[in-house]
py3Dmol code that shows the C-alpha trace and the ligand (Angstrom):
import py3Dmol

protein = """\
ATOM      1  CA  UNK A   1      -2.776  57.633 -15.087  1.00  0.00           C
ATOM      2  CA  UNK A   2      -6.540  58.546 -15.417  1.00  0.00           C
ATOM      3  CA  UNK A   3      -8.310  55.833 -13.694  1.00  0.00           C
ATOM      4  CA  UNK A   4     -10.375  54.747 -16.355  1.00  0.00           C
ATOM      5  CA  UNK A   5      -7.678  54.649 -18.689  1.00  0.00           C
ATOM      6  CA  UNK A   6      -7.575  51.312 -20.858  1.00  0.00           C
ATOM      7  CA  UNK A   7     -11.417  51.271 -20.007  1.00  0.00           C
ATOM      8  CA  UNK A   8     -14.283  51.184 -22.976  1.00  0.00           C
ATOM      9  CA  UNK A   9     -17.635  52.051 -21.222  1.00  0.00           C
ATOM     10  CA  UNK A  10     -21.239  51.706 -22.930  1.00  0.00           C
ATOM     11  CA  UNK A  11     -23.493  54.324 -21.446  1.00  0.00           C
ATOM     12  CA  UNK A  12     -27.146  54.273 -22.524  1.00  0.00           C
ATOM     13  CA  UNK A  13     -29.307  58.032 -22.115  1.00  0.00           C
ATOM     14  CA  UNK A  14     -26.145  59.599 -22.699  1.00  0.00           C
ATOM     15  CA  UNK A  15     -27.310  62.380 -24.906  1.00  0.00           C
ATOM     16  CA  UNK A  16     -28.508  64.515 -21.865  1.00  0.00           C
ATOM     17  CA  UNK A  17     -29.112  64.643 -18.302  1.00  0.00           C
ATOM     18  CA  UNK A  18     -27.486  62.086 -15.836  1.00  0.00           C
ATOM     19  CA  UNK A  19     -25.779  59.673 -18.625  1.00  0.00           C
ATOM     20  CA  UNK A  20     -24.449  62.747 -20.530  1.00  0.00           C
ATOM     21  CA  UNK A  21     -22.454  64.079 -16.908  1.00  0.00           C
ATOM     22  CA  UNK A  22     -21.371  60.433 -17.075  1.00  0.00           C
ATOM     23  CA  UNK A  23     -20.400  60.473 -20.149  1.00  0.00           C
ATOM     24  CA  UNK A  24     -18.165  63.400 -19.878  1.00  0.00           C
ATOM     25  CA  UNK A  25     -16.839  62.091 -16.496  1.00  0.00           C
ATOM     26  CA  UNK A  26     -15.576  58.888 -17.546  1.00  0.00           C
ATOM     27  CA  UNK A  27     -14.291  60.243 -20.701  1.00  0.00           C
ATOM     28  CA  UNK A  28     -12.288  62.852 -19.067  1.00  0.00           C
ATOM     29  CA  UNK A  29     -11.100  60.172 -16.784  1.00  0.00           C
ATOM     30  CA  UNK A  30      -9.357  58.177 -19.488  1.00  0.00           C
ATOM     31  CA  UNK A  31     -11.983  55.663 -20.705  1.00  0.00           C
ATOM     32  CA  UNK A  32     -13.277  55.579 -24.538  1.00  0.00           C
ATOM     33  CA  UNK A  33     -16.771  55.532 -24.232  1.00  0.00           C
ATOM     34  CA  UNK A  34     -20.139  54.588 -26.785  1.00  0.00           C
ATOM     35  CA  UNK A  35     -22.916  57.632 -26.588  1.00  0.00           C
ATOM     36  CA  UNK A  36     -25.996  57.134 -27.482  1.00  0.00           C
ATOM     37  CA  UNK A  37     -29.797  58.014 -27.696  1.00  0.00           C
ATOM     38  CA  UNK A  38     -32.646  58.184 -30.035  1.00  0.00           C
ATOM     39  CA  UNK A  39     -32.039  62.146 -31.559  1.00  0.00           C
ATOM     40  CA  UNK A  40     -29.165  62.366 -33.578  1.00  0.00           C
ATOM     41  CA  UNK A  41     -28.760  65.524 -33.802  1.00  0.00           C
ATOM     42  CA  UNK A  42     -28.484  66.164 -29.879  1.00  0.00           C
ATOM     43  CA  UNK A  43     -26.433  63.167 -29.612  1.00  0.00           C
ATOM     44  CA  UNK A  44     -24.446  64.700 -32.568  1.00  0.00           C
ATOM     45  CA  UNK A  45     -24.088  67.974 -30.402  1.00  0.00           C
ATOM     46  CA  UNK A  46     -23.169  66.182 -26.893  1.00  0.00           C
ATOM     47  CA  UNK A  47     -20.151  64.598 -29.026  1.00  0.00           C
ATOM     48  CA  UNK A  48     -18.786  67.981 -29.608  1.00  0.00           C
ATOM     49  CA  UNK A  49     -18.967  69.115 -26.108  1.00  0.00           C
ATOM     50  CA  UNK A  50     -17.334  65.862 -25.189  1.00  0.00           C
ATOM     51  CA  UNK A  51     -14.216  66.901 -27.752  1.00  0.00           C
ATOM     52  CA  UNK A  52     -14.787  70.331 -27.083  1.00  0.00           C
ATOM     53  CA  UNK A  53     -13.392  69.478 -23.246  1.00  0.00           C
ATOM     54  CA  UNK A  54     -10.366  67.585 -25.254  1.00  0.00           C
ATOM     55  CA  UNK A  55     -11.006  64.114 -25.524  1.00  0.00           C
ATOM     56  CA  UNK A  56      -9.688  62.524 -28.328  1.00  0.00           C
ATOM     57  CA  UNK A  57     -11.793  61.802 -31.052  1.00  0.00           C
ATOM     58  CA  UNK A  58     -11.090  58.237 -31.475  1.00  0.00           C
ATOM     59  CA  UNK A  59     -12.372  57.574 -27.797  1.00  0.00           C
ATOM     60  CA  UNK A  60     -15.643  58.413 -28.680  1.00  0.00           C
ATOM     61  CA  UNK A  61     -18.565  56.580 -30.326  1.00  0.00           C
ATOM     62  CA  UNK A  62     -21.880  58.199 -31.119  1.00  0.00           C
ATOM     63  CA  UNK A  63     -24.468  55.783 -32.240  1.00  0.00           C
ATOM     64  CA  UNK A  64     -28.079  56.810 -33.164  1.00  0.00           C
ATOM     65  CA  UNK A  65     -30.370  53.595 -31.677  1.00  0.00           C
ATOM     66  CA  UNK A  66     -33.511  52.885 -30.215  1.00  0.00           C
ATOM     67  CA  UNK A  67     -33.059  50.688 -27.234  1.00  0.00           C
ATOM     68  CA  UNK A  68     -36.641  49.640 -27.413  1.00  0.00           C
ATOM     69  CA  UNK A  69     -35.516  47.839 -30.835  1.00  0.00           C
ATOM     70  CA  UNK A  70     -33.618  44.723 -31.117  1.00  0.00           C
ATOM     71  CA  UNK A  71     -31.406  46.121 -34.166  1.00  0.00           C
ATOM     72  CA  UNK A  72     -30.804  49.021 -31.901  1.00  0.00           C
ATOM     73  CA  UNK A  73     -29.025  47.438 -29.208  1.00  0.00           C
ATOM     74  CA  UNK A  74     -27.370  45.209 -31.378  1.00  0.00           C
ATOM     75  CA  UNK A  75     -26.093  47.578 -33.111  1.00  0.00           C
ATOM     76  CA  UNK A  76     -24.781  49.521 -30.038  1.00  0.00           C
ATOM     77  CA  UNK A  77     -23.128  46.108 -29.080  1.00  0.00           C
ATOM     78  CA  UNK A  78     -21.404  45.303 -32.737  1.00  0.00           C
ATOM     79  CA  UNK A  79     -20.070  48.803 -32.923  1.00  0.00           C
ATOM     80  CA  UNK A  80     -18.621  49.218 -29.568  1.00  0.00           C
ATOM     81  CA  UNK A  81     -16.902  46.233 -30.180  1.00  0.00           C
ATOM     82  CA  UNK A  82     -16.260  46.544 -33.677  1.00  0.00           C
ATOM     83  CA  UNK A  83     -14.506  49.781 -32.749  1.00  0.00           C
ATOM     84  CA  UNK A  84     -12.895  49.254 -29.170  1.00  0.00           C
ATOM     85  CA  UNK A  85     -12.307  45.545 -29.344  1.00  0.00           C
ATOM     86  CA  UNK A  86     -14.075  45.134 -26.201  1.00  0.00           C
ATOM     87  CA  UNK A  87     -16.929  46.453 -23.441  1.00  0.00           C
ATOM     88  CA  UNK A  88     -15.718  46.490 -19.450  1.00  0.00           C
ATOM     89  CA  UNK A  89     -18.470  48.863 -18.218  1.00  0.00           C
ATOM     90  CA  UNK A  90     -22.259  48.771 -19.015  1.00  0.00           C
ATOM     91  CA  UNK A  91     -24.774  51.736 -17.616  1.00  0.00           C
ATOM     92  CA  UNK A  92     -28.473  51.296 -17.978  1.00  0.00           C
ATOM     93  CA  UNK A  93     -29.080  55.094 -17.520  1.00  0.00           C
ATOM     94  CA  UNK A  94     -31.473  55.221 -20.183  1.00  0.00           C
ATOM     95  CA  UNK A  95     -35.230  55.595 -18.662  1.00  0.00           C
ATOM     96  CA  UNK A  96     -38.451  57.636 -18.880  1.00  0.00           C
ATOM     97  CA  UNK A  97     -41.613  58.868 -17.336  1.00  0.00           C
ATOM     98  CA  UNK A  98     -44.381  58.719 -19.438  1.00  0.00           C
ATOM     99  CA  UNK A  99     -47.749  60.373 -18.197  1.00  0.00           C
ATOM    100  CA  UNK A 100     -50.924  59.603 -19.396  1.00  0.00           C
ATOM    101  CA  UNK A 101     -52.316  61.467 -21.981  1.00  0.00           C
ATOM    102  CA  UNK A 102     -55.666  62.535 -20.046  1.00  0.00           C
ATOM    103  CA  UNK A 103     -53.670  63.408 -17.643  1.00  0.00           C
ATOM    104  CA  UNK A 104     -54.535  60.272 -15.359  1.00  0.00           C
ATOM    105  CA  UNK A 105     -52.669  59.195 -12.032  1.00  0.00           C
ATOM    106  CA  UNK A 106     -51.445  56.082 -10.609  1.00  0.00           C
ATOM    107  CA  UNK A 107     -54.253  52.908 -11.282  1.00  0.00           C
ATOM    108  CA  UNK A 108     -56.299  54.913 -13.215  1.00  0.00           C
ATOM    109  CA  UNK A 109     -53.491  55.286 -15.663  1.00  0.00           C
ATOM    110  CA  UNK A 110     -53.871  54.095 -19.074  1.00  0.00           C
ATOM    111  CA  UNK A 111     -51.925  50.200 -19.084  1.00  0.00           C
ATOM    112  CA  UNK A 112     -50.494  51.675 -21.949  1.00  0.00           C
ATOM    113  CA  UNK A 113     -48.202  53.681 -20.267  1.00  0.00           C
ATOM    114  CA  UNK A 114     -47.306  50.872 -17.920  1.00  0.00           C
ATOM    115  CA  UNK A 115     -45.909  48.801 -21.213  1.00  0.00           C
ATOM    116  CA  UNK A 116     -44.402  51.776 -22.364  1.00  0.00           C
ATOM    117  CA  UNK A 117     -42.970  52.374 -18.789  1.00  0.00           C
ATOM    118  CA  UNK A 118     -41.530  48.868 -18.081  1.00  0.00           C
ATOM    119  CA  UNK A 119     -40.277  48.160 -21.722  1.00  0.00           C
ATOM    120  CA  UNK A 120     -37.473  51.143 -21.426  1.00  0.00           C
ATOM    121  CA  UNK A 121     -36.837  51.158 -18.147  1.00  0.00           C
ATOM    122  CA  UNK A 122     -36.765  47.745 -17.291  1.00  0.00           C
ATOM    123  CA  UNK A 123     -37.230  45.098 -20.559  1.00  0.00           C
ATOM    124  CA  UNK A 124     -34.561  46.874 -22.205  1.00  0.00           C
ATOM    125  CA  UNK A 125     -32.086  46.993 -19.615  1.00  0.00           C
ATOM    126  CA  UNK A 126     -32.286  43.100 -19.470  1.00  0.00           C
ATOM    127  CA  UNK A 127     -31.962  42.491 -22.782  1.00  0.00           C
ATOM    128  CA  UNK A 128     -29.263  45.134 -23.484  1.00  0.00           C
ATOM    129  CA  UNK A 129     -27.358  43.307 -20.466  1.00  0.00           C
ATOM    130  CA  UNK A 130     -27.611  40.134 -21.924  1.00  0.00           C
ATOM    131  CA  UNK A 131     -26.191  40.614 -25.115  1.00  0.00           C
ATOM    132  CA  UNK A 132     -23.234  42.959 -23.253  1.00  0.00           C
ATOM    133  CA  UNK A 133     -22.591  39.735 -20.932  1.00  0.00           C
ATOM    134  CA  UNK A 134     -20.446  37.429 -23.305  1.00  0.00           C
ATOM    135  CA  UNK A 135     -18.129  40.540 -23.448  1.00  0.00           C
ATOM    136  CA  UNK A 136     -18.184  41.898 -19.769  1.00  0.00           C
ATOM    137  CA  UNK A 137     -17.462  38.080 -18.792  1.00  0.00           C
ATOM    138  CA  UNK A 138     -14.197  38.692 -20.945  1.00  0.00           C
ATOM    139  CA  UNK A 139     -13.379  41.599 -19.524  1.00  0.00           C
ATOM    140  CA  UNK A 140     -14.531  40.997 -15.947  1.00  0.00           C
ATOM    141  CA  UNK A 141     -16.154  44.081 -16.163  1.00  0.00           C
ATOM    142  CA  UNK A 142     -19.006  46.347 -14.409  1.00  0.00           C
ATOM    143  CA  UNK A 143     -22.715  46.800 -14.484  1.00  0.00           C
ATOM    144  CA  UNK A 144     -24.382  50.231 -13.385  1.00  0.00           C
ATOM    145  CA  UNK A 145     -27.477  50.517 -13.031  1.00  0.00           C
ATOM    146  CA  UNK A 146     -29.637  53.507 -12.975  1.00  0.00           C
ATOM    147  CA  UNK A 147     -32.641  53.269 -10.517  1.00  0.00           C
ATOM    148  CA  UNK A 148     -34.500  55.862  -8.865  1.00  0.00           C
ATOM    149  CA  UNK A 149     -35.301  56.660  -5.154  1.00  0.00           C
ATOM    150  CA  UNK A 150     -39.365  56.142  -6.890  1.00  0.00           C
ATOM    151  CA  UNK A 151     -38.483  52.435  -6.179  1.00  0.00           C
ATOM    152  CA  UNK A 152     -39.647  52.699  -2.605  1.00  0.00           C
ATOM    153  CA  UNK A 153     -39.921  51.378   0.019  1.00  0.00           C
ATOM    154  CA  UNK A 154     -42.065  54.873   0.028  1.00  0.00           C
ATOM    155  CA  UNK A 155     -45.510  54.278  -2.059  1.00  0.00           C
ATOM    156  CA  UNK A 156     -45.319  56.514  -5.044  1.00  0.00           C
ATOM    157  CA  UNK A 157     -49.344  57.041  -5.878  1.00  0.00           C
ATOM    158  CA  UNK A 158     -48.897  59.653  -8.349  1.00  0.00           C
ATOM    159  CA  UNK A 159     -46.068  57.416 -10.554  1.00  0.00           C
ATOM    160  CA  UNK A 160     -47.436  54.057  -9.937  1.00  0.00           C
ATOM    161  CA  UNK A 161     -45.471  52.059 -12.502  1.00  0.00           C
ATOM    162  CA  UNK A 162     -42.722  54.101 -12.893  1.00  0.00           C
ATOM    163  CA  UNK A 163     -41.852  53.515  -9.361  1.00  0.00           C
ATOM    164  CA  UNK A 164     -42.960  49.539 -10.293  1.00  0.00           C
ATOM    165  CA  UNK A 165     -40.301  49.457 -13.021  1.00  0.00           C
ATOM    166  CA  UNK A 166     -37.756  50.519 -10.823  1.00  0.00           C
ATOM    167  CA  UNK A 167     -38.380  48.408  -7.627  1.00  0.00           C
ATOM    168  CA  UNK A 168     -37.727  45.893 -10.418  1.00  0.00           C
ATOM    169  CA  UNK A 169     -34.856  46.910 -11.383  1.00  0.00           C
ATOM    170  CA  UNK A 170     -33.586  47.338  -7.958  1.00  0.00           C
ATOM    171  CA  UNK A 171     -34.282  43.236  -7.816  1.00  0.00           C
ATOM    172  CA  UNK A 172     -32.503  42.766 -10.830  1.00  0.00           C
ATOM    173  CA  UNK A 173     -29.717  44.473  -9.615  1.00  0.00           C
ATOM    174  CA  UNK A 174     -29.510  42.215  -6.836  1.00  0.00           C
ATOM    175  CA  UNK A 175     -30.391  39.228  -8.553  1.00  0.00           C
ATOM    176  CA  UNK A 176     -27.854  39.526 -11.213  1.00  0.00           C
ATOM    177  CA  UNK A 177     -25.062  40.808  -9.067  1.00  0.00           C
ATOM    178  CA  UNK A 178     -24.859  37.184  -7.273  1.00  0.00           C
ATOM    179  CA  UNK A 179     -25.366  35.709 -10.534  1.00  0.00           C
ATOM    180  CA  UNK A 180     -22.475  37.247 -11.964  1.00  0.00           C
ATOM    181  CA  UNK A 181     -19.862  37.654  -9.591  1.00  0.00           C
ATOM    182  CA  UNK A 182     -19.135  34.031 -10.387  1.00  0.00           C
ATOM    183  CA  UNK A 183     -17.760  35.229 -13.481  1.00  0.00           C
ATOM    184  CA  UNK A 184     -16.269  38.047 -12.461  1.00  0.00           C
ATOM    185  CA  UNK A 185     -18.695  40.569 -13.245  1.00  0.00           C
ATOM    186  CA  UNK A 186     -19.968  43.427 -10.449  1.00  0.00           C
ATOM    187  CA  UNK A 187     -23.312  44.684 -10.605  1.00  0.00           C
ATOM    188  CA  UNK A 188     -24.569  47.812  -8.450  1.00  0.00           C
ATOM    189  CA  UNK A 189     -26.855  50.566  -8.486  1.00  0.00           C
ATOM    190  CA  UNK A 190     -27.396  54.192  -7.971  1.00  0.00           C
ATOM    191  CA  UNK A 191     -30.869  55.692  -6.845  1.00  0.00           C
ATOM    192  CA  UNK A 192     -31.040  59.415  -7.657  1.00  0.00           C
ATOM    193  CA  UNK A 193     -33.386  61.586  -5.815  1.00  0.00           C
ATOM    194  CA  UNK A 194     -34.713  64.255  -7.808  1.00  0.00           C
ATOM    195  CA  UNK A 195     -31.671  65.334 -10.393  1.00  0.00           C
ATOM    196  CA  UNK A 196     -32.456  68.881 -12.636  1.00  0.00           C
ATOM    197  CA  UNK A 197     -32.384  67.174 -16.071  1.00  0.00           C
ATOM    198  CA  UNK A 198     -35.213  67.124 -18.864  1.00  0.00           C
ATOM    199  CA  UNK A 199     -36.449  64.420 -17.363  1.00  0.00           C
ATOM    200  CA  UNK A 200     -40.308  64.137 -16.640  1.00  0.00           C
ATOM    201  CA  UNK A 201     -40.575  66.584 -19.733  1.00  0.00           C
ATOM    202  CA  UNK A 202     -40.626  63.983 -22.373  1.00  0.00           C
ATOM    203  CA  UNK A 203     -44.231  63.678 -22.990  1.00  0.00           C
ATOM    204  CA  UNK A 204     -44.569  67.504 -23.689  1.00  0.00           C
ATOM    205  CA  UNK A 205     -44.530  69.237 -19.887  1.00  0.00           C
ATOM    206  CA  UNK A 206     -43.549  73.074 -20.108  1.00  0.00           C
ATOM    207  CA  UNK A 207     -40.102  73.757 -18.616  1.00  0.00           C
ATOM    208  CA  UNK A 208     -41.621  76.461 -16.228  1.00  0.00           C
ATOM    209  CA  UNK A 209     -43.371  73.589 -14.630  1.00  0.00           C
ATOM    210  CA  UNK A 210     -40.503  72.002 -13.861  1.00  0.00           C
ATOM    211  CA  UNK A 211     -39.006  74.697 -12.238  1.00  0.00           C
ATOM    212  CA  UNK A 212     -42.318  75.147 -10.532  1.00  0.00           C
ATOM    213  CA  UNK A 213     -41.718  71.687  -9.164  1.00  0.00           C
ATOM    214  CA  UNK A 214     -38.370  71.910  -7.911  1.00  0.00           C
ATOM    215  CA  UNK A 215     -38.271  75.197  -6.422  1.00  0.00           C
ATOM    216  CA  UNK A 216     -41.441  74.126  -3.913  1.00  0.00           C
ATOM    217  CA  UNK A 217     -39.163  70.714  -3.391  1.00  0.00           C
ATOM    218  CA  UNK A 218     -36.247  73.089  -2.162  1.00  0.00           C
ATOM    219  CA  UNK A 219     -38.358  75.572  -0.303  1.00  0.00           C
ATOM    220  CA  UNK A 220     -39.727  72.533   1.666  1.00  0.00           C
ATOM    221  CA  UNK A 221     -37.201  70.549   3.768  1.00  0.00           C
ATOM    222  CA  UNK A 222     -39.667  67.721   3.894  1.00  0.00           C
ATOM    223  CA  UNK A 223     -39.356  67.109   0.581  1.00  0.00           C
ATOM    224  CA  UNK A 224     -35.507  67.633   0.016  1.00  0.00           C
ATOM    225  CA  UNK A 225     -33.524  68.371   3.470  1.00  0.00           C
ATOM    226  CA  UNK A 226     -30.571  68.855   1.491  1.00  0.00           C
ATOM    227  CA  UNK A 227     -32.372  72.476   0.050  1.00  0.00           C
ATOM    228  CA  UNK A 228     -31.182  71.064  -3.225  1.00  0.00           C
ATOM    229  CA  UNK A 229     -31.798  68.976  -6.035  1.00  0.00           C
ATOM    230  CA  UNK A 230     -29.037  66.934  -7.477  1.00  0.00           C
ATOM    231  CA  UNK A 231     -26.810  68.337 -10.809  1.00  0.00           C
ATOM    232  CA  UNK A 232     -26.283  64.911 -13.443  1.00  0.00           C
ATOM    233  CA  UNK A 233     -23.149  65.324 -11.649  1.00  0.00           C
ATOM    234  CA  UNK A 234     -23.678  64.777  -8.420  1.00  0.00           C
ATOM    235  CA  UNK A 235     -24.686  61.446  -9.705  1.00  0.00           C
ATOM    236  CA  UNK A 236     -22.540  60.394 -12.323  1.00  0.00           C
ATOM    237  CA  UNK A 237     -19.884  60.520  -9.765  1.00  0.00           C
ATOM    238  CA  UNK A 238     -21.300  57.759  -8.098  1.00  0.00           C
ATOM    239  CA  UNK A 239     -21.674  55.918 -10.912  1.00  0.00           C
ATOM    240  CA  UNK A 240     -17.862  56.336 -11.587  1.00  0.00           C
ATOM    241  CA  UNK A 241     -17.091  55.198  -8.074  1.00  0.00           C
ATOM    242  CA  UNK A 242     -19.356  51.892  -8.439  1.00  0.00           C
ATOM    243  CA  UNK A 243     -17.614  51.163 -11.635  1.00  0.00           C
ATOM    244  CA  UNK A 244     -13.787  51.817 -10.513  1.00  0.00           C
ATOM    245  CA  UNK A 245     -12.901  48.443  -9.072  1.00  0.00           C
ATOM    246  CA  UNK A 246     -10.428  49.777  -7.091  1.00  0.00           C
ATOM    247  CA  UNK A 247     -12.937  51.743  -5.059  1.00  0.00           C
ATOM    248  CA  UNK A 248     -15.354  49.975  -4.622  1.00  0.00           C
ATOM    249  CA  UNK A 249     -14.285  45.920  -5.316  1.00  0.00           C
ATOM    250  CA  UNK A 250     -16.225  45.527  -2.285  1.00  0.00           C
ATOM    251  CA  UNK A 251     -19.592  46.506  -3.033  1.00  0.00           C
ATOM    252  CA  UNK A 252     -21.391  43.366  -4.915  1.00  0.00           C
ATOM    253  CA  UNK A 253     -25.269  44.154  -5.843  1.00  0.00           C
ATOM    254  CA  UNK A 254     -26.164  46.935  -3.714  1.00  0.00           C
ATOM    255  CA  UNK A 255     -28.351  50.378  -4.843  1.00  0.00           C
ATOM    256  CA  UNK A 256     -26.702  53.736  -3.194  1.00  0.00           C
ATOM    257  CA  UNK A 257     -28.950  56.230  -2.412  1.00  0.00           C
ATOM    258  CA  UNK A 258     -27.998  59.698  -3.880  1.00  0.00           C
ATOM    259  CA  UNK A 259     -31.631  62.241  -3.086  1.00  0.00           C
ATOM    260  CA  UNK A 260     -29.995  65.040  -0.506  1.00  0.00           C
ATOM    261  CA  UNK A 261     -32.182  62.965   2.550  1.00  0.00           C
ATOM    262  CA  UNK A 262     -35.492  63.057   0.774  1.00  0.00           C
ATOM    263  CA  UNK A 263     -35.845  59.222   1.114  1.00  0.00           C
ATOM    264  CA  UNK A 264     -35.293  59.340   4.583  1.00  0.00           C
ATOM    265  CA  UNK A 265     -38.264  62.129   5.749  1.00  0.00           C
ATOM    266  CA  UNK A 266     -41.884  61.458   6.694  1.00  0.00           C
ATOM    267  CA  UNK A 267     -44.784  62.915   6.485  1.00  0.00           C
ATOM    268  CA  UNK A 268     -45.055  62.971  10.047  1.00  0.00           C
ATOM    269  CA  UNK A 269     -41.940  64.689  10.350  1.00  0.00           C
ATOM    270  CA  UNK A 270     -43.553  67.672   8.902  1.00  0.00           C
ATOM    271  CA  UNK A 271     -45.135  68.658  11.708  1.00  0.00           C
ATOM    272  CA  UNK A 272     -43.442  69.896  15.528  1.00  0.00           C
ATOM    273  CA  UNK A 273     -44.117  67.344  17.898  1.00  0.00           C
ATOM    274  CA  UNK A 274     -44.340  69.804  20.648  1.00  0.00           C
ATOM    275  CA  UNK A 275     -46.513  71.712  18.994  1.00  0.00           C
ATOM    276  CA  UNK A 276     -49.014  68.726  18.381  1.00  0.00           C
ATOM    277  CA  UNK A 277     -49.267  67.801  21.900  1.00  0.00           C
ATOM    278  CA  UNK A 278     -49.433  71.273  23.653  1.00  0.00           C
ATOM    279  CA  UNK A 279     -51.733  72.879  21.383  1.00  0.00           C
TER     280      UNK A 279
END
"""
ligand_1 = """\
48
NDP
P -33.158 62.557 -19.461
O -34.579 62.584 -19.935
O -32.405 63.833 -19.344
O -32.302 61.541 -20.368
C -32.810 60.334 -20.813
C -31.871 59.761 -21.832
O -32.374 58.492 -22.282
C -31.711 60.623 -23.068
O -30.382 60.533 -23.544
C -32.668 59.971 -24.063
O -32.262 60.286 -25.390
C -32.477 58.494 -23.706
N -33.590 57.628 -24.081
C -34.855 57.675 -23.633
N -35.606 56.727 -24.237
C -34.773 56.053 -25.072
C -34.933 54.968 -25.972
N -36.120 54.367 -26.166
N -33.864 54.546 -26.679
C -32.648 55.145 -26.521
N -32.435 56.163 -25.688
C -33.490 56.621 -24.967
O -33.249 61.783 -18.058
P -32.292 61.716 -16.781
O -30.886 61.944 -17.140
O -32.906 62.523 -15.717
O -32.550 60.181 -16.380
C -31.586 59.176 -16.516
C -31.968 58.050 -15.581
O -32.056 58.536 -14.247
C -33.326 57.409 -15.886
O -33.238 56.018 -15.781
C -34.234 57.960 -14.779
O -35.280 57.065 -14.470
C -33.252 58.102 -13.638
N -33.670 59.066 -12.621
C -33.779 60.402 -12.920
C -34.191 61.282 -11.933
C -34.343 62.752 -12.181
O -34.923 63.445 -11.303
N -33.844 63.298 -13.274
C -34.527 60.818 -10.572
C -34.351 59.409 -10.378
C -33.937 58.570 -11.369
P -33.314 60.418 -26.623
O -34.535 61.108 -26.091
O -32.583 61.166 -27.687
O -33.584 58.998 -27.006
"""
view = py3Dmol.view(width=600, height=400)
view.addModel(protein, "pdb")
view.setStyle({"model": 0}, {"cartoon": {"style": "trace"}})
view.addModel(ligand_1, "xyz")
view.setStyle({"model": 1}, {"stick": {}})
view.zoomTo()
view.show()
């Protein structure tokens, strides 16, 4: 038997990228799931890959929602329910980096994008989670949480408050996790190194530049040892492992670290040693 089978999973951002991989994943291992995002027509066009790759249509549930609006998550709660009878696994993938529009970095950027920036990757993930609780209590269920390798304990200069809003969450993860194990509900998180999504291109950044980006990031092994970026894949299968309670029962509020080493180098390690002190 498929081992989500039985399973109804909520995954936010799952109109593209990392939550869309997700998506597929855990529908193709047995679980209905609720898809959503803000553009209906790509959410609309995810659904039919998702049946395309023979999934049943009546485990799927596309919902159109701003998670930065109360109505919107409520509605992604009422439905789910409404349709599945019940919620055992919540991802917060949903999450953005705004840049400034002057083109600012770090302190100098606008505070605007600092509201913007903590409101959808971290407000929102606490209030979605609250109203999901009552039902994952139910269903002793599991919380993923999407984080980011930006959370440190590296400083991150150039994405100040993204890197803020996800140190947060990282807390949050742990906070909640002993919180809720009392009740039978699991919290983790994942922290994805650089993953080739649209992500970073929201605010209007030219695909080439992107690709710019990540091909100096894989030509340099202090920047990604590994010589690759991640696929949504690479992390969604994470995600399915912290949210299989037969894998991973274990693991109670912890973030695993998914960014082919990149966390792990220094600066200094960019430069031979030998080479420093002979020449
Ligand atoms: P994408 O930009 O590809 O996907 C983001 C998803 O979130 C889309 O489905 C988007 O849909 C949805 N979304 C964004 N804002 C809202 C909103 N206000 N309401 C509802 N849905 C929203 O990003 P990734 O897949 O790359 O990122 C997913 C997560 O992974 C994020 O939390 C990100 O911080 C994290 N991450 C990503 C990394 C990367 O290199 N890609 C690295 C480290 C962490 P729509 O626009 O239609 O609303």
């Amino acid at each position: 038997m498929p081992r989500f089978s039985g399973k109804v999973a909520l995954i936010t951002g799952s109109s593209t990228g990392i939550g869309k991989a997700t998506a597929i994943l855990f529908a193709q291992e047995g679980a209905k799931v609720t898809i959503t995002g803000r553009n209906t027509q790509r959410l609309e066009e995810m659904k039919q890959e998702i049946l395309k790759a023979g999934i049943p249509e009546d485990h799927v549930l596309a919902i159109t929602a701003d998670l930065n609006t109360e109505e919107g998550q409520d509605e992604l709660i009422n439905e789910t329910i409404e349709k599945f009878g019940k919620l055992d696994i919540l991802i917060n993938n949903a999450g953005a980096l705004f840049h400034d529009a002057q083109g600012r970095n770090g302190i100098a950027q606008d505070i605007s994008v600092y509201d913007r920036t903590m409101e959808i990757n971290m407000r929102t993930v606490v209030t979605l989670t609250q109203k999901a609780l009552k039902f994952l209590i139910e269903a002793k269920g599991e919380i993923v949480n999407v984080s980011s390798m930006a959370a440190g304990p590296q400083a991150q200069p150039s994405v100040t408050y993204y890197a803020m809003s996800k140190a947060a969450l990282d807390q949050f993860t742990r906070s909640i996790a002993i919180d809720l194990i009392q009740h039978g509900v699991r919290v983790n998180s994942v922290s994805p190194g650089v993953v080739k999504t649209s992500f970073g291109l929201v605010e209007g950044m030219p695909a080439g530049l992107q690709d710019k980006l990540i091909s100096f990031f894989e030509s340099h092994k202090e920047c990604q040892p590994s010589g690759k970026v991640g696929r949504p894949i690479d992390i969604a299968h994470i995600i399915s492992f912290l949210a299989d309670r037969k894998r991973s029962s274990y693991i109670i509020g912890r973030t695993i670290h998914a960014d082919g080493g990149s966390s792990l180098v220094m600066g200094m390690q960019a430069h031979n040693m030998m080479d420093i002190l002979t020449s």
